[in-house]
C-alpha positions in Angstrom: -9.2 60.4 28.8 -12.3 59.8 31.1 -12.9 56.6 32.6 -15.5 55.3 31.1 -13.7 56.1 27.7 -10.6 54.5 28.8 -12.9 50.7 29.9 -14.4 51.1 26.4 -11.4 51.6 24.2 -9.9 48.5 26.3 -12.7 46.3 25.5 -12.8 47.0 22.0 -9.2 45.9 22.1 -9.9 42.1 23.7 -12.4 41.7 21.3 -10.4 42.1 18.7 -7.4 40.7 19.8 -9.8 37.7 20.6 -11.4 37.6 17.1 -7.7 37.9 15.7 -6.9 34.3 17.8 -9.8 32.7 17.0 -8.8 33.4 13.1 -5.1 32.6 13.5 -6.1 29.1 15.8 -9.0 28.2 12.9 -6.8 28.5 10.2 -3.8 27.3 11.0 -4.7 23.5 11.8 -5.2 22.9 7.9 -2.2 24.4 6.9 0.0 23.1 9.6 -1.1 19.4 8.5 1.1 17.6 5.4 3.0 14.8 5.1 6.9 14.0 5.1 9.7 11.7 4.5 12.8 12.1 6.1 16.6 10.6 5.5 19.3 12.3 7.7 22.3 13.4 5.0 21.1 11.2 1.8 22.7 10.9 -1.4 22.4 9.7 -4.9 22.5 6.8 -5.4 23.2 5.6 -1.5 22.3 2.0 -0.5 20.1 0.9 2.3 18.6 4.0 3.3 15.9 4.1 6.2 13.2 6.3 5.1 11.0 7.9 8.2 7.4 8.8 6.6 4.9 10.6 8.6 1.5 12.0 8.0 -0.5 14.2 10.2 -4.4 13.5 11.0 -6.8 16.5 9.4 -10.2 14.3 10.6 -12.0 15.2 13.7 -14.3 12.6 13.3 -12.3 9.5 12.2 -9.0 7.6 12.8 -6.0 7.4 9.9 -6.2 3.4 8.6 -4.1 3.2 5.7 -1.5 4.8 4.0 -0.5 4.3 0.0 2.3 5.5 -1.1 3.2 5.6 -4.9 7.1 5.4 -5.9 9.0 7.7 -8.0 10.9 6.8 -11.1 14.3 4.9 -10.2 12.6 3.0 -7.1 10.7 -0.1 -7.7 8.6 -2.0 -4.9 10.9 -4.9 -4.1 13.9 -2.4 -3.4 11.8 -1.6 -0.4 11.3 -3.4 3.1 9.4 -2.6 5.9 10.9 -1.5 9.4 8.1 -0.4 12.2 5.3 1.4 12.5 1.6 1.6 14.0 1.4 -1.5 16.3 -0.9 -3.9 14.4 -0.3 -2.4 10.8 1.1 -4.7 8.2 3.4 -3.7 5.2 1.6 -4.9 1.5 3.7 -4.0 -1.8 1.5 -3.0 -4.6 2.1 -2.8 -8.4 3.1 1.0 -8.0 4.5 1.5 -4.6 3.4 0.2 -0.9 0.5 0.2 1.9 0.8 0.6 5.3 -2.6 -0.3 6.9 -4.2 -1.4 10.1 -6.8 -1.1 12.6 -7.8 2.5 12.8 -6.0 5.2 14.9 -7.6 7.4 17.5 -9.1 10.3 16.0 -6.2 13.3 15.8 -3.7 10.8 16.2 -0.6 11.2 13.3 1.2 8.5 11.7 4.8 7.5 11.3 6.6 4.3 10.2 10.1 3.4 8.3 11.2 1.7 5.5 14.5 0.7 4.2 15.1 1.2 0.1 17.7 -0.4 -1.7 19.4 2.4 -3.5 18.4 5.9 -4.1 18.2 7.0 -7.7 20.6 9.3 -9.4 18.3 12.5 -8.6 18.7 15.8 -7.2 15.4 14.8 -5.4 12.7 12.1 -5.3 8.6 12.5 -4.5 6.8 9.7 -2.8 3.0 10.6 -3.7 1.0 9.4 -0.7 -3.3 8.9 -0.1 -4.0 9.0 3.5 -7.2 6.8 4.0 -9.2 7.6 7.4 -12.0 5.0 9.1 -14.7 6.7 7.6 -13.6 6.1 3.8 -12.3 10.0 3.5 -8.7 10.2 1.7 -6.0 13.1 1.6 -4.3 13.2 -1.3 -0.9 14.4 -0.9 0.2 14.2 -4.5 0.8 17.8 -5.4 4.0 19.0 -6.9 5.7 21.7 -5.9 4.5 23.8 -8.2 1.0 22.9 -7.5 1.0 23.1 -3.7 0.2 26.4 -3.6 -3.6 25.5 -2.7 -6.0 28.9 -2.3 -2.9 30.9 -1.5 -2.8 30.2 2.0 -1.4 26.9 2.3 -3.9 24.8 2.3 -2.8 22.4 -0.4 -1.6 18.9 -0.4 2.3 18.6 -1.2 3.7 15.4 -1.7 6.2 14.4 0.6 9.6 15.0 -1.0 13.2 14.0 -0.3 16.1 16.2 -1.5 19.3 14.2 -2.2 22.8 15.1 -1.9 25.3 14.9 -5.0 25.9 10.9 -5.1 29.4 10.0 -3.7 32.6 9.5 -5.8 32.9 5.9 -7.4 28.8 5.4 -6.5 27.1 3.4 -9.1 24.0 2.1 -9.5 23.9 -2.2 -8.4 21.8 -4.2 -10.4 18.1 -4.4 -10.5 15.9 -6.3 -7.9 14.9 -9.6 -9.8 11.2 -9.2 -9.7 9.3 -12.7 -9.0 7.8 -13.9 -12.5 6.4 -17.2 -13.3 8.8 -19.2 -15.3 7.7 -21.4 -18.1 9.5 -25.2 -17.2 11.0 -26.9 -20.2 9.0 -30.2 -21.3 10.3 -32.9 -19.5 10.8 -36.4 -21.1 7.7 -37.8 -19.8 5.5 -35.3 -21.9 5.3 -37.2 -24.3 3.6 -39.8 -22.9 0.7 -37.1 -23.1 0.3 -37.2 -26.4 -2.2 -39.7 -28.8 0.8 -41.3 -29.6 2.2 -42.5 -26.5 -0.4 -44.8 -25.6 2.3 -47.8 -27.0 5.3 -46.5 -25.3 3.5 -45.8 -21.7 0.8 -49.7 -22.2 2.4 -52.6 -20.1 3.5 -55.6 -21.7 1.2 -58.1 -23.4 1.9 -60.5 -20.7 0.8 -58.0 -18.1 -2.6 -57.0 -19.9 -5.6 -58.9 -18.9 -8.9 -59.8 -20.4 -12.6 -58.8 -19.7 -12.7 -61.7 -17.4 -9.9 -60.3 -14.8 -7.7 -63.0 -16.5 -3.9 -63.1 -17.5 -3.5 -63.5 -21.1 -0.4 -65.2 -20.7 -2.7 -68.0 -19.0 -4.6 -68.6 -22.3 -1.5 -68.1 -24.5 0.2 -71.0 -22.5 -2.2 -73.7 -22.2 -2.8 -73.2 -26.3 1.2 -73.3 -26.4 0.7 -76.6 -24.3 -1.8 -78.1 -26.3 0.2 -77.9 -29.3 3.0 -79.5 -28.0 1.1 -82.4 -26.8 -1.2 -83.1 -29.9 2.9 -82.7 -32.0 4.1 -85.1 -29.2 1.5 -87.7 -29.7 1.3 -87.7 -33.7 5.4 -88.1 -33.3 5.1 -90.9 -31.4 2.4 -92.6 -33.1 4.7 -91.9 -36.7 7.5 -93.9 -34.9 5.4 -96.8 -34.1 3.6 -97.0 -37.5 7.3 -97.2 -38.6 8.8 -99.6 -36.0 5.9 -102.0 -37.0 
């Protein structure tokens, strides 16, 4: 092979070894990003089980700022607390799961925080379906079944985070449910009554109390009227006894 053939087949091979990088290094950020939960050895029904979520950045524009994460079946909001994560971020329970939110991370950055749950269902496995929420209002949706994650054939779709449980450990059973914080209704009390049209008699204050337009005690005009009488009775008796004396 002459020289100049030799330089040429070489630099047909750089440029395609180059173009083959390019490819590999374009395509594989997308499928390389997803998002996980993680629980070293957990069973069934197990109690008070730290849960490590983490969710990798696809923006190269924005900053993650909120995750949402909806629970599976067996799992209810209050049988979960909040450990650490991004400093600054604050733990929220929602009607169907959780958020985890804050000021926004730097763009590429990849989020990761814990939570404890109560008990682990009886399953083989559970899914935590997860929106990742960025500063510029775009969302991943990590919400895809297994069976749905296949994407466009190259892994580009948007699997749910899933946690595959171990067989539940001999004599585990499931503990009671997590009261859930409801208003209660408090039974009438004795002094609802005094509500009612009715109750004006039993809640007014005593005649003697009540007072006139004036400002005035009745009792003051019931007693000088009760002092009259008494006098004018005293007087006619008196003068009776006289008449009769004389």
């Amino acid at each position: 092979m002459s020289r100049s053939t030799l330089i040429r087949s070489l630099r047909r091979t750089g440029v395609l070894t180059s173009a083959a990088l390019a490819l590999a290094v374009a395509t594989a950020g997308p499928a390389a990003a997803h998002a996980e939960v993680e629980a070293e050895g957990a069973r069934a029904l197990d109690q008070n089980v730290e849960l490590t979520f983490a969710a990798e950045s696809e923006s190269g524009s924005a900053g993650i700022s909120k995750l949402e994460v909806i629970l599976p079946e067996g799992i209810v909001p209050q049988d979960i607390t909040y450990g650490e994560g991004p400093k600054g971020w604050k733990f929220a329970p929602t009607a169907r799961g959780w958020t985890v939110s804050g000021p926004k991370l730097a763009v590429g950055e990849d989020v990761e925080y814990v939570v404890t749950v109560r008990q682990l269902p009886d399953a083989k496995e559970v899914v935590f379906k997860t929106l990742q929420s960025y500063s510029d209002g775009k969302v991943d949706r990590w919400i895809e079944l297994e069976d749905e994650a296949e994407g466009d054939g190259h892994g580009h779709g948007h699997p749910a985070p899933r946690l595959a449980l171990k067989a539940a450990a001999p004599g585990a059973v499931p503990v009671s449910p997590t009261p859930t914080e409801e208003p209660t209704t408090a039974a009438p009390s004795s002094t609802a009554a005094s509500d009612g049209p009715g109750a004006q008699g039993s809640s007014a204050k005593p005649a003697a109390d009540a007072k006139d337009d004036d400002g005035m005690s009745v009792a003051v005009p019931v007693g000088i009227a009760a002092a009259v009488v008494l006098l004018g009775g005293g007087a006619w008796w008196l003068r009776k006894r006289k008449g009769g004396a004389a």
